[in-house]
C-alpha positions in Angstrom: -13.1 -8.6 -8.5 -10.4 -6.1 -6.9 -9.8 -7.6 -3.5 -8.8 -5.0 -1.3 -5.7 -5.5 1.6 -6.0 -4.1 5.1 -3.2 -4.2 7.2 -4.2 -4.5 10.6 -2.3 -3.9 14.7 -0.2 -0.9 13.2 1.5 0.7 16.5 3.5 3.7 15.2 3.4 6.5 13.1 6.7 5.4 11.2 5.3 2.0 10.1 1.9 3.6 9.6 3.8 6.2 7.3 5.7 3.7 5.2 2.3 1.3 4.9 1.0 3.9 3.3 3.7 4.6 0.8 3.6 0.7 0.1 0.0 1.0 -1.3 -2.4 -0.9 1.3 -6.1 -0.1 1.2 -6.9 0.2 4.8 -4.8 0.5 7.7 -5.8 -0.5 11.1 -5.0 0.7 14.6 -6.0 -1.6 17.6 -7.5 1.2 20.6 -8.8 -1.1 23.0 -5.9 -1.0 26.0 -6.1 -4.8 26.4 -4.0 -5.7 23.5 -0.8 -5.8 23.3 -1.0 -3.8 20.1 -3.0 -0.5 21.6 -2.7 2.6 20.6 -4.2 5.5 21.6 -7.0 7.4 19.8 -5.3 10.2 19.8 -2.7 8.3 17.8 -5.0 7.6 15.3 -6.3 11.1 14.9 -2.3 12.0 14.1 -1.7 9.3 11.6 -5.4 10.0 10.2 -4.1 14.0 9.1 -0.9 12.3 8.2 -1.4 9.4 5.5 -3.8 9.1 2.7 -5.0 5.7 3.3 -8.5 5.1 5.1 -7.6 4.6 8.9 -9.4 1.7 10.8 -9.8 2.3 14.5 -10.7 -1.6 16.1 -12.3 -1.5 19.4 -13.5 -4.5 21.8 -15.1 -2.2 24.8 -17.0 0.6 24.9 -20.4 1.7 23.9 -22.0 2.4 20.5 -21.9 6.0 21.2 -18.0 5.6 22.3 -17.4 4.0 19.0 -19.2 6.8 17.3 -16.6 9.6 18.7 -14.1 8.1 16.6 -12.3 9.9 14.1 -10.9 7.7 12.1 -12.2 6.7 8.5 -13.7 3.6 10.1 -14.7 2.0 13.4 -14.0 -1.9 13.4 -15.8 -3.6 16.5 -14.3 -6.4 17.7 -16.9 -8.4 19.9 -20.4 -9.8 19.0 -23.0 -6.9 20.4 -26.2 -7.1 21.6 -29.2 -6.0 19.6 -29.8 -3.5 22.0 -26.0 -2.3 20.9 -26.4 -2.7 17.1 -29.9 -1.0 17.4 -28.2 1.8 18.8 -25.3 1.5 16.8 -27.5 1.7 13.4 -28.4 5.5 14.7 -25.1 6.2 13.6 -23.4 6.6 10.2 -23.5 2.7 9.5 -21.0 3.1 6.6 -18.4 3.6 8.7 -18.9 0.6 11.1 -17.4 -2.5 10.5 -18.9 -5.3 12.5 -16.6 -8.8 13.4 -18.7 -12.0 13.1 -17.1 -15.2 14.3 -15.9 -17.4 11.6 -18.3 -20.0 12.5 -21.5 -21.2 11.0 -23.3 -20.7 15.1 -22.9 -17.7 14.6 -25.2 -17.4 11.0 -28.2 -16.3 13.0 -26.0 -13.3 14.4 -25.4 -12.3 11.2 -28.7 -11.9 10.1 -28.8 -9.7 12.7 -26.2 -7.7 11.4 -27.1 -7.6 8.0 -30.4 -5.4 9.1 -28.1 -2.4 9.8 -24.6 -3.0 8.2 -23.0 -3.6 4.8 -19.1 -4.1 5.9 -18.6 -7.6 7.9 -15.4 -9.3 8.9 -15.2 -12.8 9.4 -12.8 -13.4 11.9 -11.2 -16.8 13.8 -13.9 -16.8 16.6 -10.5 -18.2 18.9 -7.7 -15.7 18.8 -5.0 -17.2 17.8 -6.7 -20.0 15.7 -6.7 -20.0 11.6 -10.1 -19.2 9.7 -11.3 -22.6 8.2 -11.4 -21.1 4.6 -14.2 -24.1 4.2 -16.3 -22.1 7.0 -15.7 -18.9 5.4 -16.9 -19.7 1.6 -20.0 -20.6 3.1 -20.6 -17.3 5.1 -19.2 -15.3 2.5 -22.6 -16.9 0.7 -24.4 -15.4 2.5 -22.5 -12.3 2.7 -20.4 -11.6 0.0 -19.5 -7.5 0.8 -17.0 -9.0 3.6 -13.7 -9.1 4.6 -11.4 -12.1 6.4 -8.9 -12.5 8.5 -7.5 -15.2 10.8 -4.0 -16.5 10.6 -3.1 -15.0 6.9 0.3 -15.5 6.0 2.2 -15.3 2.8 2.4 -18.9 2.1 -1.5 -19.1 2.8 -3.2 -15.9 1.7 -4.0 -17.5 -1.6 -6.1 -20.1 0.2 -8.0 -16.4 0.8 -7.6 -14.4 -2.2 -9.6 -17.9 -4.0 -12.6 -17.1 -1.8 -12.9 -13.8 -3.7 -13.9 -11.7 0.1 -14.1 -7.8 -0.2 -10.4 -7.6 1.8 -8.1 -9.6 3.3 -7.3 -8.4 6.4 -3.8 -9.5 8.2 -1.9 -8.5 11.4 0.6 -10.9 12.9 0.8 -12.7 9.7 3.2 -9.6 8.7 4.9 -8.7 11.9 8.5 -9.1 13.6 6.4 -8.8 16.7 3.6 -7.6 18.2 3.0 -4.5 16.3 6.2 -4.0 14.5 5.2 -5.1 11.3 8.0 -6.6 8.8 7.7 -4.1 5.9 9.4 -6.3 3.5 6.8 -8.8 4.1 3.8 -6.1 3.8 5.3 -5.0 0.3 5.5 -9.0 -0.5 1.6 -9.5 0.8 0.9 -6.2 -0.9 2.1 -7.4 -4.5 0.8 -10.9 -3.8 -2.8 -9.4 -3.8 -1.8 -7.0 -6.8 -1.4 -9.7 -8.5 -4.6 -11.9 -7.9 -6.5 -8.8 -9.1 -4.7 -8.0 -12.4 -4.9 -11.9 -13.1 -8.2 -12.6 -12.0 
């Protein structure tokens, strides 16, 4: 199985440019303004015309018709929505969301829910901050196997992920010298890490 790598929190253009060069599969741009990673969505639309690789836009507020204006490649929401919002968000194009789902089985009737409308799922640390149990996330990925994880990835731990066999791994601060400036050295490590796992696996 060919596990795909998104690299998530990107900030600027130049790291965004040399992501791209490294050979990631997705690269995400935070444009909610309460994070300390936020980035406009005009930013986005630059980087989008700029790079070859698939462009994440990750949102927390906003409506499903907000998240719909979005140009980039694909629209990661970062909150648990109501049905009302993923009704209405299922009268978009539902390939392009990608819909978080706490890393927590409480949450397995939410993601029925979700599974009505929408084939890409990340399983996320429900407390920011706070590792994904990779116990937890074999059993949701059971009942959801087109997903990707994230949650405190690292270098020394990302094969406790890659075992689990998700459709991406997704890391942000697991890579970075600080908020948003991400430590290419250690994205080019991550990125031959996972290279790896697929051509032996």
């Amino acid at each position: 199985m060919r596990i795909k790598l998104k690299i998530c929190g990107v900030v600027n253009i130049e790291d965004a440019i040399e992501i791209d060069r490294i050979g990631v599969d997705f690269i995400g741009m935070v444009t909610d303004p309460a994070s300390p990673r936020y980035v406009p969505e005009t930013v986005v639309d630059e980087v989008r015309k700029i790079v070859h690789t698939p462009i994440v836009s990750v949102k927390v507020h906003g409506t499903p018709s907000d998240f719909a204006k979005s140009k980039a490649s694909y629209v990661q929401i970062h909150r648990v929505l109501s049905d009302e919002e993923l009704e209405e968000l299922a009268s978009f194009d539902t390939r392009r969301f990608i819909l978080y789902v706490p890393a927590s089985l409480d949450y397995l009737h939410y993601l029925k829910k979700v599974q009505r409308y929408f084939k890409m799922v990340l399983f996320d640390a429900p407390i920011k901050g706070v590792r994904s149990d990779p116990k937890v996330l074999r059993l949701l990925l059971d009942h959801h196997r087109e997903a990707g994880v994230a949650g405190g990835i690292t270098l020394e731990n990302v094969h406790l992920y890659l075992e689990l066999e998700p459709m991406w791994i997704d890391v942000s601060s697991g890579v970075e010298i600080r908020p948003g400036k991400k430590d290419l050295d250690k994205v080019r490590r991550l990125k031959e890490v996972v290279h790896q796992w697929r051509s032996s696996h």
